[in-house]
C-alpha positions, 0 to 999 in steps of 0.5 A: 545182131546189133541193130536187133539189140538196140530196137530191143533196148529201145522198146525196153526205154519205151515200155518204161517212159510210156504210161501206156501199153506199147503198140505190137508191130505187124509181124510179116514173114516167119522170120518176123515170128521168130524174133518177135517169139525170141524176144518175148519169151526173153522178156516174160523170163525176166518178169517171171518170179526171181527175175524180177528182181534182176536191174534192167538196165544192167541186163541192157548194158551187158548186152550191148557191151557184148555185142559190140565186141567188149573185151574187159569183162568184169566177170569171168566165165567161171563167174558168170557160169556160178551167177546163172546158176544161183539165178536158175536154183533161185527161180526152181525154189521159187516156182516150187514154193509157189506151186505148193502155195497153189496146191494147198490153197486149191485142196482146201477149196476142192475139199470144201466145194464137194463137201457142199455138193454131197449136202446140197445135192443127194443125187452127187455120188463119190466113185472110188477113184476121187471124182464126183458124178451124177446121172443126169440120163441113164442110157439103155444102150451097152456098158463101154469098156476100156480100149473102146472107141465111143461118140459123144458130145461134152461141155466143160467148165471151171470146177471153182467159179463154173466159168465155161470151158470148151464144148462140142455143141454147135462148134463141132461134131460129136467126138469118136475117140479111144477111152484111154488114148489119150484121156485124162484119168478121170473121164477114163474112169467116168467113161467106164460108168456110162451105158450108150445113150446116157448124160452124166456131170462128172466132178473132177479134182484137178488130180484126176484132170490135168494135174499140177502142169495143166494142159494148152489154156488150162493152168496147172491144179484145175478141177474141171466139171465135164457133161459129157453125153455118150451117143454109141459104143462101138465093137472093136 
């Protein structure tokens, strides 16, 4: 355990001596994962929000005087149990504030972004729910419904800067899933728009799409632009 925490402290004195990036070690057995995912996730706590503002050094010296079996502690455990939790109520307000800072920022531009969209394109249409679609190809095939299973391909991209997304064209086949399991709440309800056979653009405030948390690659309060084209429907 000693030996891991010196090589830790010697990346933390190297990091800080080096001006440039640190090289990444070859990462040879699951043990080798585990130590290299445990150390970074340390690391990136300590750079998050109110971490920042802990001494480095003190949290290097901590460790190693406990690791090698120091006795005369300056603080107690009662101590040290009020200081992490006033760390860990400091860092919740502070992601919270920065939550709401996001939140706020993002209403306002998915406020002004679809009001832009209604002015400039007459063939956007507002469904009840909050979302924005337009009909790019009216299918003539059967209504999906709720619970259905249903094919259909899709591309997606960021709603505020158009940047591309995911896609299933020429990465992989045409989807055939449930609507609804699972399904973020606007395509479920965009879904139930389409007839078989149809193209449609769906708009999606960040609300109806993965919300505040976000999902995998996509960071929390992300509106999403989908094109999605529904192949068939299926009789359950």
């Amino acid at each position: 355990m000693k030996r891991i925490f010196l090589l830790v402290a010697s990346a933390f004195t190297l990091a800080a001596c080096s001006g440039g990036s640190p090289k990444a070690p070859q990462l040879n057995n699951a043990t080798d994962s585990l130590s290299w995912a445990y150390g970074q996730n340390i690391a990136d706590a300590l750079k998050t929000g109110y971490f920042n503002e802990l001494d480095a050094d003190l949290i290097l010296r901590s460790a190693e005087y406990t690791l090698a079996g120091g006795e005369e502690q300056p603080m107690s455990p009662e101590e040290i149990k009020n200081a992490l939790n006033f760390i860990m109520m400091r860092y919740a307000s502070s992601m919270k504030e920065s939550a709401a800072e996001t939140q706020n920022t993002v209403d306002a531009q998915q406020e002004a972004y679809f009001e832009k969209l209604q002015k400039e394109n007459p063939n956007v249409k507002r469904h009840p729910q909050g979302f924005y679609y337009e009909v790019l190809r009216e299918g003539k095939g059967p209504k999906t419904k709720y619970a259905q299973r249903i094919r259909f391909d899709y591309r997606s991209y960021l709603m505020l800067t158009g940047e591309p997304y995911d896609q299933t064209y020429g990465r992989r086949d045409p989807i055939v899933h449930v609507v609804g399991e699972p399904m973020f709440p606007g395509l479920i309800e965009g879904f139930q728009l389409m007839n078989a056979g149809s193209l449609y653009r769906f708009y999606f405030p960040y609300q109806l799409a993965f919300g505040p948390n976000g999902s995998g690659s996509i960071p929390g309060f992300t509106p999403l632009i989908y094109e999605v084209e529904l192949h068939e429907t299926y009789e359950n």
